[in-house]
N, CA, C and O of each residue as an XYZ file, in Angstrom:
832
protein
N     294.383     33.767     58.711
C     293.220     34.352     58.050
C     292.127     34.702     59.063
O     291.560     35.780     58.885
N     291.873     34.190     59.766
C     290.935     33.707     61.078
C     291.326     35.274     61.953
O     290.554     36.164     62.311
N     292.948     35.154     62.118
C     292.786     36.854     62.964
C     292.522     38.087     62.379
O     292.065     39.161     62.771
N     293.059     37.500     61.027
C     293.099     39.135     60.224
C     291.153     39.360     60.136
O     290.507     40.336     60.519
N     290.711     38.243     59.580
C     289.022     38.335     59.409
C     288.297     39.453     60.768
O     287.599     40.463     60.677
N     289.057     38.431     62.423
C     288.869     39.412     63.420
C     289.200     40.639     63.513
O     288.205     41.309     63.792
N     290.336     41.395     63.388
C     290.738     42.576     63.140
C     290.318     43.102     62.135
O     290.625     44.283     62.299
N     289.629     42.989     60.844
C     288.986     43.503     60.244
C     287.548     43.879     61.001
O     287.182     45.029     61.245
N     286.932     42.861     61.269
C     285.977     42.637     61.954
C     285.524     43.808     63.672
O     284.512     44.434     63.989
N     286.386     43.674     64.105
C     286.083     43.917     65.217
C     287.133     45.445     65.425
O     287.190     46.428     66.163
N     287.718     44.967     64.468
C     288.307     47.365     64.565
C     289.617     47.238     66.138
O     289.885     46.360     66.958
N     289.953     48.213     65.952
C     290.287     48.899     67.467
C     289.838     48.538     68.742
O     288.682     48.959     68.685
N     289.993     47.935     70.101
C     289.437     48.035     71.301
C     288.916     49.307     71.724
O     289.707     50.225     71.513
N     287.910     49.618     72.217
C     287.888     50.906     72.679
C     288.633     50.787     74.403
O     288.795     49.701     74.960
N     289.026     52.189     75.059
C     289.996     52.346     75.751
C     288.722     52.300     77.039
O     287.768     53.045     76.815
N     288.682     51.676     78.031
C     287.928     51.643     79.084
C     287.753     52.916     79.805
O     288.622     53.772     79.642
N     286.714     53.173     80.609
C     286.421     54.611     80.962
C     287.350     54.172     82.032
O     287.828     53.044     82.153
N     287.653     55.761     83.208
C     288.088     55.817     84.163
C     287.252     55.064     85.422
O     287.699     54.378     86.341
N     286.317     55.328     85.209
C     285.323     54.512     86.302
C     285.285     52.934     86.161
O     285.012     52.278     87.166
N     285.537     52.314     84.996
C     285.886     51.215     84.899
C     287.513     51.136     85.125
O     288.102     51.847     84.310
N     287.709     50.979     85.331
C     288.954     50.930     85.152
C     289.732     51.157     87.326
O     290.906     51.087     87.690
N     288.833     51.337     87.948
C     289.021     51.921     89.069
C     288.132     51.033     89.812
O     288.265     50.680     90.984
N     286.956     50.626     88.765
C     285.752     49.453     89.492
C     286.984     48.155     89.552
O     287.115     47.633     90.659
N     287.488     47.855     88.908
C     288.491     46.649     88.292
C     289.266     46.831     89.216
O     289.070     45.845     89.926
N     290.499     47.812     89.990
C     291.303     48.091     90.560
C     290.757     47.591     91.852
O     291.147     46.543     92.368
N     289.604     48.571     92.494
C     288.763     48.059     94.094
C     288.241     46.681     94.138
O     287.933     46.180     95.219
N     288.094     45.880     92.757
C     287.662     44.866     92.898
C     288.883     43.590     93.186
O     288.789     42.519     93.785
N     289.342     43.851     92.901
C     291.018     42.772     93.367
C     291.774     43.468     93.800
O     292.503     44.162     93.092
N     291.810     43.468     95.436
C     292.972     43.898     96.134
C     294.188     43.064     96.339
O     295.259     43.304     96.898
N     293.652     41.863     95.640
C     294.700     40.943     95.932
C     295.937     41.069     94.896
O     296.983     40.434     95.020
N     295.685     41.899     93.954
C     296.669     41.987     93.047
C     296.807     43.444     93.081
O     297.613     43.822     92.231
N     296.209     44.549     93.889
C     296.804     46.079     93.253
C     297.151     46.393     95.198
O     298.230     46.201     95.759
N     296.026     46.837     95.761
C     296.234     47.338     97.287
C     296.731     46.260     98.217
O     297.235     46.789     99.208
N     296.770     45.097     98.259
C     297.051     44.210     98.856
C     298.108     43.370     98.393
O     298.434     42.398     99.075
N     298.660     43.618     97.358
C     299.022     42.819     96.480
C     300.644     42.359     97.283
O     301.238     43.201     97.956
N     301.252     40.818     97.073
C     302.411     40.236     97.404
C     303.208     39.744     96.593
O     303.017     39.641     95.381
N     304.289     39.357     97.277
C     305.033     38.693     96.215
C     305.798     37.120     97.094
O     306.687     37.247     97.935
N     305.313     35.942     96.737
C     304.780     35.195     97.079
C     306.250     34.144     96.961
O     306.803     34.106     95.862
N     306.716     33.486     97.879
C     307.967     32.147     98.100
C     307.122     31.197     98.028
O     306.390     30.951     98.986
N     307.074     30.523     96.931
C     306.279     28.980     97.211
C     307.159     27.546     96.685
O     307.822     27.417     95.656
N     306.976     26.836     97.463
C     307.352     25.219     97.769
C     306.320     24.157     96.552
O     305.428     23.892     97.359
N     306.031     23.682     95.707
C     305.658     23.155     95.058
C     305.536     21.541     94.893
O     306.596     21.059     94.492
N     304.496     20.584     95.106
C     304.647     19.275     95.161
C     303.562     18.854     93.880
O     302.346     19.028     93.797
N     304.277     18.395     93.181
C     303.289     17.752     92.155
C     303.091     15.904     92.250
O     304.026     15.134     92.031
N     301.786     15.493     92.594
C     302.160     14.261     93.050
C     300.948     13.179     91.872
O     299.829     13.530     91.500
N     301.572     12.035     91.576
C     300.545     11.840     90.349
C     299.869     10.200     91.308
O     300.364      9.098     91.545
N     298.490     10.880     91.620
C     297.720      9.385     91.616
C     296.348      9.131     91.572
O     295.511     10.019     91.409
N     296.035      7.677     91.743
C     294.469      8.101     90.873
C     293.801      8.443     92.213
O     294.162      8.318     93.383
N     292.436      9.030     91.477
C     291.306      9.567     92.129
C     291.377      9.228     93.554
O     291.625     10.050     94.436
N     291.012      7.232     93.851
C     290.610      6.469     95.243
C     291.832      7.139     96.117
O     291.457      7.837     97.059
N     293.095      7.024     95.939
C     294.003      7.199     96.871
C     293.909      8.875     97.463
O     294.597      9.168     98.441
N     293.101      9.841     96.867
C     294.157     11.162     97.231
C     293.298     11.793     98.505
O     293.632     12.698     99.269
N     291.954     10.929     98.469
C     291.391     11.237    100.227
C     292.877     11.543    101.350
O     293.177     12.467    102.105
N     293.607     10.105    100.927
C     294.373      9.782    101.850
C     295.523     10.440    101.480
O     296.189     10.136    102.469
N     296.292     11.134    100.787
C     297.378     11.343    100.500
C     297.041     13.095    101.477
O     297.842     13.538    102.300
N     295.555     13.886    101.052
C     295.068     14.845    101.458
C     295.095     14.731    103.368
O     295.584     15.636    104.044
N     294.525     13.559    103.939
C     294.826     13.299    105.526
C     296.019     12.995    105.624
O     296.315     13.149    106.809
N     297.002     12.601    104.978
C     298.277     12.458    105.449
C     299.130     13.887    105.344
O     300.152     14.107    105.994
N     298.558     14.753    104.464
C     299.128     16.148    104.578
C     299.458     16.903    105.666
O     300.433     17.479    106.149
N     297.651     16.580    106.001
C     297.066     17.249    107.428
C     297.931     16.612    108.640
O     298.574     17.374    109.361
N     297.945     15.336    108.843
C     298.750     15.025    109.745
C     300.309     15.044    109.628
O     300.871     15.067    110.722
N     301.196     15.039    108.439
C     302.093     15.423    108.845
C     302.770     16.899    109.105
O     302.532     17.931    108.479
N     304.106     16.626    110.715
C     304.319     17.633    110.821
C     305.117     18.715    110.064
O     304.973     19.937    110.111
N     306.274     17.735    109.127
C     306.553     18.474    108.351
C     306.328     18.831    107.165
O     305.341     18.212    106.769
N     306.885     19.779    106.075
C     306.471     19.127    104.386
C     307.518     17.792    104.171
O     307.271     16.830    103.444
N     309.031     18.028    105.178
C     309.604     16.691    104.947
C     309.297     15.244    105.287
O     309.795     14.204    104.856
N     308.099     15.518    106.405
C     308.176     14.337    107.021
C     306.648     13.617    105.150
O     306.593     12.588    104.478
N     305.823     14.933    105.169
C     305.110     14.644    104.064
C     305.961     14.027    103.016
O     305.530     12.900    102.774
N     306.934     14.307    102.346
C     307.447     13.751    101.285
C     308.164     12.343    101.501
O     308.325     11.502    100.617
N     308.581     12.232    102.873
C     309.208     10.711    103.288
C     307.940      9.792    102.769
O     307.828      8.745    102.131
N     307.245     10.529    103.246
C     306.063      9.451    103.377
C     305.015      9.127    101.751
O     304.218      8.206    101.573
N     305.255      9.830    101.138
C     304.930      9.643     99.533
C     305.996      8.692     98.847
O     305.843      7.836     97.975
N     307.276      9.177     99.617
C     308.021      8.453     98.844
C     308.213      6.369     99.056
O     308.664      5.409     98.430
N     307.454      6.706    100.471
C     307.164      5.319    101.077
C     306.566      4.670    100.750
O     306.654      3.446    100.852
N     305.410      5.572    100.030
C     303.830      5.084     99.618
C     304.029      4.514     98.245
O     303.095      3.876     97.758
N     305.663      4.744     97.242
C     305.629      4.732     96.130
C     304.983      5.493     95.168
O     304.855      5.053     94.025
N     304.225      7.447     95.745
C     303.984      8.078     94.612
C     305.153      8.856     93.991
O     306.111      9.379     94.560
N     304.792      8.799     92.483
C     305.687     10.125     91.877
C     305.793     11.559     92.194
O     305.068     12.430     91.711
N     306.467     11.689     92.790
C     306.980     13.257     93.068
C     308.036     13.780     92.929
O     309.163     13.431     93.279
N     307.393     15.311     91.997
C     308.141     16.421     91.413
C     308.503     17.777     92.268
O     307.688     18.694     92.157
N     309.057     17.882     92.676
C     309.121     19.419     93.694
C     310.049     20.664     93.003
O     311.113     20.558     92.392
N     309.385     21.690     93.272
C     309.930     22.661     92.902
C     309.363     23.997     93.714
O     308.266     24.046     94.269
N     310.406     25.137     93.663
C     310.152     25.936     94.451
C     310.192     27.568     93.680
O     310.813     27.743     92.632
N     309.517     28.565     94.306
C     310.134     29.912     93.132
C     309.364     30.972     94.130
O     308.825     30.796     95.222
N     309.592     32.557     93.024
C     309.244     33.907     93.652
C     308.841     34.467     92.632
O     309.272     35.137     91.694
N     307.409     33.820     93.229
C     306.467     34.824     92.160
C     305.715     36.037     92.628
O     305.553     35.987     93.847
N     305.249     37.009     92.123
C     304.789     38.330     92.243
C     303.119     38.005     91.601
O     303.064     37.654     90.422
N     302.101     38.101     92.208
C     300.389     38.051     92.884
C     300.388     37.855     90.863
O     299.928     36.900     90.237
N     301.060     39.105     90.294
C     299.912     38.874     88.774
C     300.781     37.725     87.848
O     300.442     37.554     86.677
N     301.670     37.116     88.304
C     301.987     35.925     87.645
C     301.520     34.805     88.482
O     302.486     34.070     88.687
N     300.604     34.419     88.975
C     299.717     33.434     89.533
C     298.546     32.972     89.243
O     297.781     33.890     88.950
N     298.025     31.842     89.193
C     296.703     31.664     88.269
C     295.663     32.484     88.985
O     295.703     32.272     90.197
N     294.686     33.407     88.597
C     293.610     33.998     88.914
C     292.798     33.314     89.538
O     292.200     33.950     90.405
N     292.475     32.036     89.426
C     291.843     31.492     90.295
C     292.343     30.720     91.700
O     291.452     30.281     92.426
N     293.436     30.582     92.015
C     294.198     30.561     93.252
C     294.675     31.856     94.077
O     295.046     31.865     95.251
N     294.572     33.033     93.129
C     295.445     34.081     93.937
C     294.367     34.733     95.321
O     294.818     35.211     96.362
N     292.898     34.590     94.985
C     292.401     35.220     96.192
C     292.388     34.411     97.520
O     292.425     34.954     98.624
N     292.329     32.994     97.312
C     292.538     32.158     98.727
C     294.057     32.440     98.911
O     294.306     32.944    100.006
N     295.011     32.259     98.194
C     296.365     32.033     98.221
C     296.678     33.645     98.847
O     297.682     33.621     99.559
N     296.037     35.057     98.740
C     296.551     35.858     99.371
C     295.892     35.919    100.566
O     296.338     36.937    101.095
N     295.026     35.384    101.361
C     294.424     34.994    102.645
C     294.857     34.244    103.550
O     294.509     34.280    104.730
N     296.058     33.132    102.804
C     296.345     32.671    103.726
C     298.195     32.877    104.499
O     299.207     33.269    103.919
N     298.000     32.370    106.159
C     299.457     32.985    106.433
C     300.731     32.104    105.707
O     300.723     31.451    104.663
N     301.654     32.315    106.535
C     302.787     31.921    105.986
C     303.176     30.394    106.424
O     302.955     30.201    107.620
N     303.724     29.229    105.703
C     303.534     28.190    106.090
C     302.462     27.157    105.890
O     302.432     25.926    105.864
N     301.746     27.960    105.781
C     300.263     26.539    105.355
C     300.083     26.673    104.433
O     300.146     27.808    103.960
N     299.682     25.325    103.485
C     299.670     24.752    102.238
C     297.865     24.392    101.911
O     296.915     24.055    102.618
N     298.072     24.690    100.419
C     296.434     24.460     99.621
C     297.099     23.058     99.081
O     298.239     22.614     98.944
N     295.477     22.517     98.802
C     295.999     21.192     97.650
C     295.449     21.718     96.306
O     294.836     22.784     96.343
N     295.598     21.104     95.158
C     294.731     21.466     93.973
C     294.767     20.649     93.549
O     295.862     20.101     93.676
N     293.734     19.879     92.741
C     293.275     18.979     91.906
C     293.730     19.086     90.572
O     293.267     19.921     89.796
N     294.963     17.961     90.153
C     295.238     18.213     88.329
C     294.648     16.943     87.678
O     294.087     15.973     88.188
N     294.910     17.209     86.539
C     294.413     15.964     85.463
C     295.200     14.693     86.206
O     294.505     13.705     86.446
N     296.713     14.658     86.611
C     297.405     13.577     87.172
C     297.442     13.055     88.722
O     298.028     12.081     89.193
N     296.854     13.752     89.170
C     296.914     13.498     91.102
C     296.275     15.185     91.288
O     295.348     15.795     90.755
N     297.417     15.570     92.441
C     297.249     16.550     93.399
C     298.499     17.430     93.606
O     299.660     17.121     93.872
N     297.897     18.638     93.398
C     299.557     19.706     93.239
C     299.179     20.016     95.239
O     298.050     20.059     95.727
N     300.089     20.130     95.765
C     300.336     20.780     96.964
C     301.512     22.361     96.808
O     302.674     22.480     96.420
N     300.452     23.381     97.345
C     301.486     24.512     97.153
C     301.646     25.319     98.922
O     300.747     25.643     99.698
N     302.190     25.359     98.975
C     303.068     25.622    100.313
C     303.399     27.020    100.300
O     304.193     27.418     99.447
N     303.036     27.599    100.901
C     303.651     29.504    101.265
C     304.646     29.442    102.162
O     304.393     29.184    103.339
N     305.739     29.639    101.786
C     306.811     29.563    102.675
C     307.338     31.020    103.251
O     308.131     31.227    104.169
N     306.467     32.188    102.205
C     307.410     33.359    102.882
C     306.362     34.259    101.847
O     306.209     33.781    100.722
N     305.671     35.473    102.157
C     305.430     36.305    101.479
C     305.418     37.576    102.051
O     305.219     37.796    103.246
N     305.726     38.769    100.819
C     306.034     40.296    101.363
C     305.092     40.739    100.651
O     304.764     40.303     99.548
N     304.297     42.192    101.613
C     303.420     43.134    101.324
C     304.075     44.018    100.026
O     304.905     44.827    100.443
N     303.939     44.045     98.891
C     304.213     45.458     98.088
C     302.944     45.461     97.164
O     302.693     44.619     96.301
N     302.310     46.381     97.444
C     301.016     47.378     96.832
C     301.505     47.983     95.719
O     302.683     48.289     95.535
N     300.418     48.186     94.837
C     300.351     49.280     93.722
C     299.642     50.338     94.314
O     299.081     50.579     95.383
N     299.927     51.031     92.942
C     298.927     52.322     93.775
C     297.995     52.481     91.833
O     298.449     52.202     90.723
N     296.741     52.991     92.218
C     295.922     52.952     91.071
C     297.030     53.735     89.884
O     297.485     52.856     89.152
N     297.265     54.344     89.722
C     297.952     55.385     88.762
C     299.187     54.047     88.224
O     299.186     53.593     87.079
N     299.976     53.682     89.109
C     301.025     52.673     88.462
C     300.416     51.473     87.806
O     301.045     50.926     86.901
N     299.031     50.928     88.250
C     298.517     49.762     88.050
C     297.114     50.106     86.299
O     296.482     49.246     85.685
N     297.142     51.906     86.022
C     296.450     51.736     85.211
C     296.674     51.163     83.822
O     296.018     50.299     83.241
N     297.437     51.643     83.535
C     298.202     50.581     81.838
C     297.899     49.320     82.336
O     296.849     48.949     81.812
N     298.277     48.603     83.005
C     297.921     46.865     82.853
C     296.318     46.444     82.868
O     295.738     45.663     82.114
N     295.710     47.340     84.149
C     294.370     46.911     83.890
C     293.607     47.301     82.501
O     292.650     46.673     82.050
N     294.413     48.859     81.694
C     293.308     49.116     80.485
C     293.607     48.462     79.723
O     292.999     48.677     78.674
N     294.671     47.268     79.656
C     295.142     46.101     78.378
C     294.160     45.078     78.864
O     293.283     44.637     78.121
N     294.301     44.709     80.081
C     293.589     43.442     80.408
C     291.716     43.628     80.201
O     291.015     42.654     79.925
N     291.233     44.821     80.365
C     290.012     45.184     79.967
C     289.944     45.112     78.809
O     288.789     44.730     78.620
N     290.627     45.272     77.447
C     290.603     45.770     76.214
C     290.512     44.386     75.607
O     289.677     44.031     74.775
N     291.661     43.514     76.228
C     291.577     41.775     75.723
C     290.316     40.939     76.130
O     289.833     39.938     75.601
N     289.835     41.833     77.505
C     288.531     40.652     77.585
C     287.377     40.911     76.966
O     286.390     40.176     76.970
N     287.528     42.339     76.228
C     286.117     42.834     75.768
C     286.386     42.314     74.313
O     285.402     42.012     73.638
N     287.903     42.159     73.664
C     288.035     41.707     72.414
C     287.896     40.479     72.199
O     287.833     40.052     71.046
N     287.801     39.463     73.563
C     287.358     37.997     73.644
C     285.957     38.103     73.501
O     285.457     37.767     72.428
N     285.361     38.454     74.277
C     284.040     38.315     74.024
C     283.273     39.077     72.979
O     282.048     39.004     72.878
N     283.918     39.693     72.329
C     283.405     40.005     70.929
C     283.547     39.036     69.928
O     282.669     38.458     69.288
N     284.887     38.923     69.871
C     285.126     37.419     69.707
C     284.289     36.320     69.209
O     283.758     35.838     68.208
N     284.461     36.205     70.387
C     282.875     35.017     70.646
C     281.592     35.101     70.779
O     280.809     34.255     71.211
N     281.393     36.169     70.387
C     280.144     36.095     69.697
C     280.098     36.795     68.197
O     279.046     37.267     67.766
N     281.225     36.817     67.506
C     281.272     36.884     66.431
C     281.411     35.317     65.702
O     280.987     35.015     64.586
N     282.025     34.553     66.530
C     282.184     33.347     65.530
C     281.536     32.299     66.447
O     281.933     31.141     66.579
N     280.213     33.007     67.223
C     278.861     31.980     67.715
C     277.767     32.489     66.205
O     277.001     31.689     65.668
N     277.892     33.561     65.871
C     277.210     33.964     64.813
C     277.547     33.627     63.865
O     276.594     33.341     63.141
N     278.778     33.444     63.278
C     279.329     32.899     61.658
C     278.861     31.573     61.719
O     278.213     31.166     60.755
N     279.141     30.562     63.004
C     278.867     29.115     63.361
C     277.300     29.126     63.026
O     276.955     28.590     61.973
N     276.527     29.587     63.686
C     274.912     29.686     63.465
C     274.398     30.183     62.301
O     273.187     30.394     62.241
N     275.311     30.470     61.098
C     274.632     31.233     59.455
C     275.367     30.629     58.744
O     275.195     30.781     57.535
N     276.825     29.417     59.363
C     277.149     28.611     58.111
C     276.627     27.714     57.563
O     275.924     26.893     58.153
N     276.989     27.690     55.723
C     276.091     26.196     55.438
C     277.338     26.046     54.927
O     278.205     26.881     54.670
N     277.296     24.479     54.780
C     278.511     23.949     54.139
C     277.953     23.207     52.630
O     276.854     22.655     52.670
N     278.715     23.210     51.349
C     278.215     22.929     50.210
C     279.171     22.082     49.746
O     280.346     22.412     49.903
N     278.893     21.001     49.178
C     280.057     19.641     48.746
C     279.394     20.312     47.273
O     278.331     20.722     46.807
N     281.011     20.077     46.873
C     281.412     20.091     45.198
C     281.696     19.135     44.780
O     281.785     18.247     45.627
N     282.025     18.687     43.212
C     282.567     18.154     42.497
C     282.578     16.063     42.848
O     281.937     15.181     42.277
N     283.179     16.011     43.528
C     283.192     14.588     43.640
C     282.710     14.131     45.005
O     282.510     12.932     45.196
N     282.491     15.128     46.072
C     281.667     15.122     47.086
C     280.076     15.808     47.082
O     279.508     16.075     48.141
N     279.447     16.052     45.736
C     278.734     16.667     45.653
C     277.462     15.653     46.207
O     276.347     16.166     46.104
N     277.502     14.531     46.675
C     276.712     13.937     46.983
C     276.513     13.271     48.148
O     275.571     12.552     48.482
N     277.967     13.733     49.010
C     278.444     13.729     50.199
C     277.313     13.762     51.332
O     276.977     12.845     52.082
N     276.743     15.266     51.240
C     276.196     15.830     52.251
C     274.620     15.513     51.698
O     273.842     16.396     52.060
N     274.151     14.707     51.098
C     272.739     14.474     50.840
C     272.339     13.264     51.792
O     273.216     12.438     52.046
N     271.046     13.106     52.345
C     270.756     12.169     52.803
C     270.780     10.688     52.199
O     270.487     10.686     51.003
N     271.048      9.476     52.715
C     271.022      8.718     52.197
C     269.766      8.062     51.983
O     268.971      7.985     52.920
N     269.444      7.489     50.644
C     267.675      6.985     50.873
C     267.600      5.428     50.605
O     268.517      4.905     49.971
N     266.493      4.637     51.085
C     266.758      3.227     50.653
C     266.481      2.776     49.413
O     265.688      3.400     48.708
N     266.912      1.968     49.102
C     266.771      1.198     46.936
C     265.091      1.297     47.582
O     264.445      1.160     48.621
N     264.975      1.597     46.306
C     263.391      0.859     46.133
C     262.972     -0.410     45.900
O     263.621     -1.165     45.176
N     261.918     -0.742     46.454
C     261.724     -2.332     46.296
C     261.029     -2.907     45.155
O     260.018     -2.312     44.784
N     261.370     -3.905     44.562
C     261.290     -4.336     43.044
C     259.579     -4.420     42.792
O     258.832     -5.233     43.335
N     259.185     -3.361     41.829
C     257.684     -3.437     41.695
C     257.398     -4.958     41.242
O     258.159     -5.585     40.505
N     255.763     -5.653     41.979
C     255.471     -7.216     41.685
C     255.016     -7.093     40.489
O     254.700     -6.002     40.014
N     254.931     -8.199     39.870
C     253.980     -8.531     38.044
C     252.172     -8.273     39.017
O     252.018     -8.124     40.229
N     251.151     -8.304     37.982
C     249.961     -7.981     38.128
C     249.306     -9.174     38.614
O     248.361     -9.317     39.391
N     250.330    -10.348     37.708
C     249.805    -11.728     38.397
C     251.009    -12.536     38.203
O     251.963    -12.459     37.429
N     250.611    -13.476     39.311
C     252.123    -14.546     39.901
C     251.814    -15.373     38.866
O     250.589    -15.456     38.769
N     252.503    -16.151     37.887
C     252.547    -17.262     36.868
C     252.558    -18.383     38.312
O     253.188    -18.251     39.362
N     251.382    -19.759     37.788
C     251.433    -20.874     38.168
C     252.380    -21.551     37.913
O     252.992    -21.415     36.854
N     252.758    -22.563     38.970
C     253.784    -22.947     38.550
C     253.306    -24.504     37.243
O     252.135    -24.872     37.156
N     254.312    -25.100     36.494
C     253.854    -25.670     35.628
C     253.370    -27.226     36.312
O     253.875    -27.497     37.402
N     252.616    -28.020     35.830
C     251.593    -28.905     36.630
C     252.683    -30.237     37.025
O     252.637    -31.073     37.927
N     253.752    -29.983     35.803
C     254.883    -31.362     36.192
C     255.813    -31.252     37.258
O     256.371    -32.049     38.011
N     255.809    -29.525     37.026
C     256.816    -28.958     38.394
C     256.239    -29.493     39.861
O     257.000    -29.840     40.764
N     254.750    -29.512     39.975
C     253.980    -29.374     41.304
C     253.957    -30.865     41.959
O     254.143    -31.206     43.127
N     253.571    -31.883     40.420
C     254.298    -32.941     40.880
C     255.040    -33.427     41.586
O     254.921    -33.872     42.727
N     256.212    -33.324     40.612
C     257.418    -33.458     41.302
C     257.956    -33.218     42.816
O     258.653    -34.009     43.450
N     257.399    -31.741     43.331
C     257.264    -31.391     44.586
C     256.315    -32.413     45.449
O     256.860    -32.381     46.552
N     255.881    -32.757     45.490
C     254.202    -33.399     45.644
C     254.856    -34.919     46.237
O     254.487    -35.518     47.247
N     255.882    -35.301     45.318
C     256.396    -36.795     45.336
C     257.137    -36.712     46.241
O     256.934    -37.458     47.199
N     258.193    -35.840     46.272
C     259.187    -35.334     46.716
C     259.002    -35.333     48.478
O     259.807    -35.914     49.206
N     257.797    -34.575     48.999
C     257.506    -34.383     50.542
C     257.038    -35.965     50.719
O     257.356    -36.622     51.710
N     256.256    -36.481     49.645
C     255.958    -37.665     50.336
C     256.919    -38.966     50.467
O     256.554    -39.953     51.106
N     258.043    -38.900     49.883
C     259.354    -39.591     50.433
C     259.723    -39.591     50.939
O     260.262    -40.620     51.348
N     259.898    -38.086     51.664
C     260.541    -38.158     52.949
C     259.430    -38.298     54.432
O     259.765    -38.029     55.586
N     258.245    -38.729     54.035
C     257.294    -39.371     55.246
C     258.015    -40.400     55.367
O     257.725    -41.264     56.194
């Protein structure tokens, strides 16, 4: 219901001008004029926070990635390795501009929820786009981010004009809660009766 509301809502993308669309292209060479296709070595290693100073200087000092993994495995961390050939626009956007800067052979670390991923460039080749082959992908990827942020500020606005209304057996749900009232006093306190006061009277002086 939620998408159809959006697509009602928000219509058609409009199609990005040429000048956009060319600003987007010059602005990441790392994925159109520069763009690679990337051999990477993969270490996923899980540990807490205190240790990964050191797991990070033991990177640095070792000479190999094998002699690195002897030595995790010495240390008793968990490690996952894996390796693949990926191409610049299947890479997270926020790794691909250091990751196409650097040469072949030297490794980034990255910080996950579980430890520290180590990714390793073992081999990468130059193949470029050229603007004309690369325009269809950028006018989708323009069209989705302008339909995100319409998006979101369509349902920052529904959020900021909703009220919510309890019915029927919650109709009293959403009301504040207030305290009992406190029992109105008589106009005057009744004495107590003169045999009662007595009695009290005798009573403290027994236990002197």
């Amino acid at each position: 219901m939620a998408e159809i509301y959006m697509t009602r809502k928000l219509g058609t993308p409009t199609e990005p001008t040429d000048a956009e669309v060319s600003d987007y292209f010059n602005k990441h060479p790392e994925l159109f004029t520069k763009r690679k296709i990337y051999r990477l070595q993969e270490l996923s290693i899980k540990a807490p926070k205190e240790k990964q100073e050191a797991i990070r200087k033991q990177l640095t000092d070792s000479k190999t990635l094998s002699d690195f993994v002897a030595w995790l495995k010495d240390e008793k961390y968990p490690v996952q390795a894996s390796q693949g050939v990926k191409p610049a626009e299947q890479l997270p956007q926020a790794l691909l501009p250091k990751l196409a800067e650097m040469p072949d052979g030297q490794a980034m670390v990255v910080n996950t929820p579980e430890g520290l991923l180590v990714i390793l460039l073992a081999d990468s080749q130059v193949q470029p786009v050229t603007l004309e082959q690369a325009k269809p992908a950028i006018v989708r990827l323009l069209q989705n981010e302008a339909r995100q942020k319409a998006a979101k500020a369509e349902l920052d606005k529904v959020k900021a004009e909703a009220k919510i209304e309890y019915v029927g057996e919650f109709a009293d749900a959403g009301k504040p809660e207030t305290a009992p009232a406190a029992p109105a006093e008589s106009a005057a306190t009744p004495t107590a009766p003169a045999a009662d006061a007595d009695a009290i009277s005798k009573g403290v002086s027994g236990l002197k």
